[in-house]
C-alpha positions in Angstrom: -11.3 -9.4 12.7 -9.8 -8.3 15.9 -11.6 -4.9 17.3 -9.2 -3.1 19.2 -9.6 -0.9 22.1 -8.7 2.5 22.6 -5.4 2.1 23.9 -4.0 0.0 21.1 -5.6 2.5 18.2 -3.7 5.3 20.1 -0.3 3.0 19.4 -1.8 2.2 16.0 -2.3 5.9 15.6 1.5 6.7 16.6 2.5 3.9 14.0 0.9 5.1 11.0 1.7 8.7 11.6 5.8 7.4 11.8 4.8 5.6 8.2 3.6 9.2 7.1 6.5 11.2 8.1 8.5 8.5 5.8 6.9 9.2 3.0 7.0 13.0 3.6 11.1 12.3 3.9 11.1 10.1 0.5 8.4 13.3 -1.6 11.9 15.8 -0.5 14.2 12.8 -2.0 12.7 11.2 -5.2 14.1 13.0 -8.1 16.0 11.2 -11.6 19.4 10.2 -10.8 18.7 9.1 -7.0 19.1 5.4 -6.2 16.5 3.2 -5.0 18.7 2.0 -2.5 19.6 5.4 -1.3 16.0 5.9 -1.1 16.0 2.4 1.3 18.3 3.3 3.6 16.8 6.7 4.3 13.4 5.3 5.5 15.7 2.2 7.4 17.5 5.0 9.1 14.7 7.3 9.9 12.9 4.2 11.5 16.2 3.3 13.6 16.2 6.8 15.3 12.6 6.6 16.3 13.0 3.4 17.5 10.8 1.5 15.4 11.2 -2.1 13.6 10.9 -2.3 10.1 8.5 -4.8 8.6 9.3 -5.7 5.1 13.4 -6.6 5.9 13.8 -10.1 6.0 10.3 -10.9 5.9 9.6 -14.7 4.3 7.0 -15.7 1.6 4.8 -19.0 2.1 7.4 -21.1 1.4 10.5 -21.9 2.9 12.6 -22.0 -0.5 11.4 -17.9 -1.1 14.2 -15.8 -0.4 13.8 -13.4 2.4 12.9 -9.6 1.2 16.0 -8.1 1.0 14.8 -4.2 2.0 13.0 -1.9 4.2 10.8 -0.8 1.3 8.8 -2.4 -1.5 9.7 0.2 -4.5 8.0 -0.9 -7.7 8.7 0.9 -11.0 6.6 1.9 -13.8 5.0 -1.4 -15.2 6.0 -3.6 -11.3 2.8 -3.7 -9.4 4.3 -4.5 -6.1 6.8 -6.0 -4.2 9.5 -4.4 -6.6 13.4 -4.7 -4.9 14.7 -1.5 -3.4 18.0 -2.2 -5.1 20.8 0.4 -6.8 18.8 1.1 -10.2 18.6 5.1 -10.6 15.4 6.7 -11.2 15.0 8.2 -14.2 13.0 11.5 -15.5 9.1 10.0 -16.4 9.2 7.0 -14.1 7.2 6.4 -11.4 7.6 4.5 -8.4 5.3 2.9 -6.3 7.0 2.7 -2.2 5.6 0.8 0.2 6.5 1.0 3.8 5.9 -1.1 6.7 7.0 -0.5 10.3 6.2 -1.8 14.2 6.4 0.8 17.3 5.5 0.1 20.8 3.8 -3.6 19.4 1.6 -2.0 16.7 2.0 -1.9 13.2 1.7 0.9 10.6 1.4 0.1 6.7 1.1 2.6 3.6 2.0 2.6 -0.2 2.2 5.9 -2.3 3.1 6.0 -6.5 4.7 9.0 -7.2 5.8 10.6 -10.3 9.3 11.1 -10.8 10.1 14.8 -12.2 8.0 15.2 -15.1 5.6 12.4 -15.7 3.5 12.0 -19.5 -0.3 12.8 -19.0 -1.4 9.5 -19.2 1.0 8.5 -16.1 -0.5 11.6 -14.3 -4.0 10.3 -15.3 -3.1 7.2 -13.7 -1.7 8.0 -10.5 -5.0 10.4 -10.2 -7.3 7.5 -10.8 -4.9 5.2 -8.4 -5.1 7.7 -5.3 -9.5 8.6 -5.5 -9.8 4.9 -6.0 -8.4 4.1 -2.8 -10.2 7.0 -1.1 -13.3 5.4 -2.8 -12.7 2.3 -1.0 -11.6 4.3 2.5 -15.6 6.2 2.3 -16.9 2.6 1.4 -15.9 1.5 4.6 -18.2 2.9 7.3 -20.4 1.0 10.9 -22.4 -1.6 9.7 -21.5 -1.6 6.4 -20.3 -4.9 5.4 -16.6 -6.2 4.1 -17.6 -6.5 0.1 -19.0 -3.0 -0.2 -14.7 -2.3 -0.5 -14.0 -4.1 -3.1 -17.8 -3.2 -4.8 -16.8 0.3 -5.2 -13.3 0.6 -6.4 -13.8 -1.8 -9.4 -17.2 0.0 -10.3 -14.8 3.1 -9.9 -12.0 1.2 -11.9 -14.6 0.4 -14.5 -15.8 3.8 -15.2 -12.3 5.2 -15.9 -11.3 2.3 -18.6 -8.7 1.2 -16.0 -8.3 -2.5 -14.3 -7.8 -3.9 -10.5 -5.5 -6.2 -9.8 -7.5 -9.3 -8.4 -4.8 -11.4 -6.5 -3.6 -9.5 -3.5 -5.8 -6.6 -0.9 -6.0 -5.2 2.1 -5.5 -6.9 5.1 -6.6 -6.8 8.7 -3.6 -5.0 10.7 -2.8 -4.7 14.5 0.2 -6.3 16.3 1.0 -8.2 13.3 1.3 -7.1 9.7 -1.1 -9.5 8.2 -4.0 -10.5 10.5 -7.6 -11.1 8.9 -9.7 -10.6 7.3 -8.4 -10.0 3.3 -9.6 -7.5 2.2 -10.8 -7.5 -1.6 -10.1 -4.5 -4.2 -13.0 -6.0 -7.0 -16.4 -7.2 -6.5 -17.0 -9.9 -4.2 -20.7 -11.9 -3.7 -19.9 -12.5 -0.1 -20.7 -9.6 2.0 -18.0 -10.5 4.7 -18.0 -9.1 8.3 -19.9 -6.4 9.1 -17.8 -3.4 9.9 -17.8 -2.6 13.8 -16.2 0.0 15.4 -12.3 -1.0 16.4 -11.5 -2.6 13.3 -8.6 -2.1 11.8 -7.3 -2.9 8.2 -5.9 -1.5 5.0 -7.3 -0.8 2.1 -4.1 -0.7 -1.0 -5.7 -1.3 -4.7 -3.2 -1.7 -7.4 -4.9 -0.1 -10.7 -3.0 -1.1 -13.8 -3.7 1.2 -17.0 -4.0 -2.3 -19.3 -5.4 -5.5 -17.9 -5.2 -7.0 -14.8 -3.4 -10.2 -15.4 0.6 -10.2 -14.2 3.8 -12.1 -14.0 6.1 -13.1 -11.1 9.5 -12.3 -12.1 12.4 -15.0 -11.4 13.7 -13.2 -8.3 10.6 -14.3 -6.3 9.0 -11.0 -5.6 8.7 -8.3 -8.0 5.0 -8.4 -9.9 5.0 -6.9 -13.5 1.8 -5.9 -15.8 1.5 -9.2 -17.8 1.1 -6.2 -20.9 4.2 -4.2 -19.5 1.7 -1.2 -19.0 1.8 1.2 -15.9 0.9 0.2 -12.7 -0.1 2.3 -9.8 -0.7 1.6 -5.8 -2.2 3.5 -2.9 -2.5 2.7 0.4 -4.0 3.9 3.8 -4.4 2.2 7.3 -7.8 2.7 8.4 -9.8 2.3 11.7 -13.5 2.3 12.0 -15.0 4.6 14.4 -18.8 5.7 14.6 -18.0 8.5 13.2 -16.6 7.4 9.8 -13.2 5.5 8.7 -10.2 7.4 10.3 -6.7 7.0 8.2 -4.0 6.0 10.5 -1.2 6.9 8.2 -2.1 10.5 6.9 0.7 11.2 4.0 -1.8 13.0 2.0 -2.2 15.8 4.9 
């Protein structure tokens, strides 16, 4: 995992902040009867006029047969756990959407997911977005000097577990810094191997999906959006973190 020095976390910093102000311009915007492509092209124009590159537009899968992503956000619906297509369907009173965002100023990158409800949401959808957001903070106070990789992934599924609620075990965190994707993964469930030890400088994010059924899920044919194998509710949340000595600092602060 690449530590990075002081200057670079102040551009990190700058990043994530730019990802939060997004999300504060979608919470004003996200109502039934809006478009999840008007939704798109507010965040695509709100990163042109600060001068920042989105992340997610055009960006290639492993292969060279997937299509490229075809947005500036990842905006995932009720049962999609991720990678949902920001297209024109209309949000509707009850949903919930899942937005991810994904941006690169001054060389650094910035990356953040929030679920939110749309108007008013059924109890259990409330439930789950609750349990969604501590279990990411769960994993953000797991991450502290010298503790090791694993101890992430340790305590959200022990956290999942005691709510009746599941963690998606196929995608995680990732190490973060010029590029979107650097290493380490980072895990969401329990993992033997205890991974790096955590050292000040590192930088990575920590994004659990928590479905309210089981964890298993389906790749739908248009080679991104992930649905709950059981069509149930899925939720995401996701911070940028950096470890300092004097606990993990969030680098994209929507929930301020």
């Amino acid at each position: 995992m690449r530590v990075k020095n002081t200057q670079a976390l102040a551009r990190m910093r700058i990043a994530g902040h730019m990802v939060a102000d997004c999300f504060a311009l979608l919470r004003e915007n996200i109502r039934p009867g809006v478009s999840i492509k008007t939704l798109d092209q507010m965040v695509e124009a709100y990163i042109q006029k600060h001068g920042a590159e989105p992340l997610y537009k055009g960006y290639k899968g492993s292969s060279a047969e997937h299509p490229p992503f075809p947005g500036v956000i990842c905006a995932s619906v009720n049962h999609e756990i991720c990678h949902g297509l920001p297209n024109e369907r209309l949000l509707k009173e009850g949903d919930i959407i899942g937005i991810d965002i994904g941006l690169r100023y001054k060389g650094f990158c910035g990356d953040a997911c929030v679920t939110f409800g749309v108007g008013q949401i059924s109890p259990a959808a409330q439930r789950l977005l609750e349990i969604g957001k501590e279990s990411l903070y769960v994993g953000v106070r797991a991450a502290q000097v010298n503790h090791y990789l694993n101890e992430i992934g340790n305590a959200i599924h022990a956290y999942a577990d005691q709510h009746g609620v599941s963690v998606v075990r196929e995608w995680g965190g990732h190490g973060i810094g010029r590029m979107l994707h650097e290493s380490p993964s980072v895990s969401h469930v329990r993992q033997s191997e205890r991974g790096p030890k955590l050292r000040p400088g590192m930088t990575f994010t920590i994004e659990p999906m928590i479905n309210a059924g089981g964890h298993e899920w389906i790749l739908l044919p248009d080679g991104w959006t992930v649905i709950t194998k059981d069509g149930q509710l899925s939720v995401q949340f996701e911070h940028t973190i950096a470890i300092t000595h004097n606990g993990p600092e969030i680098l994209t602060p929507w929930d301020v």
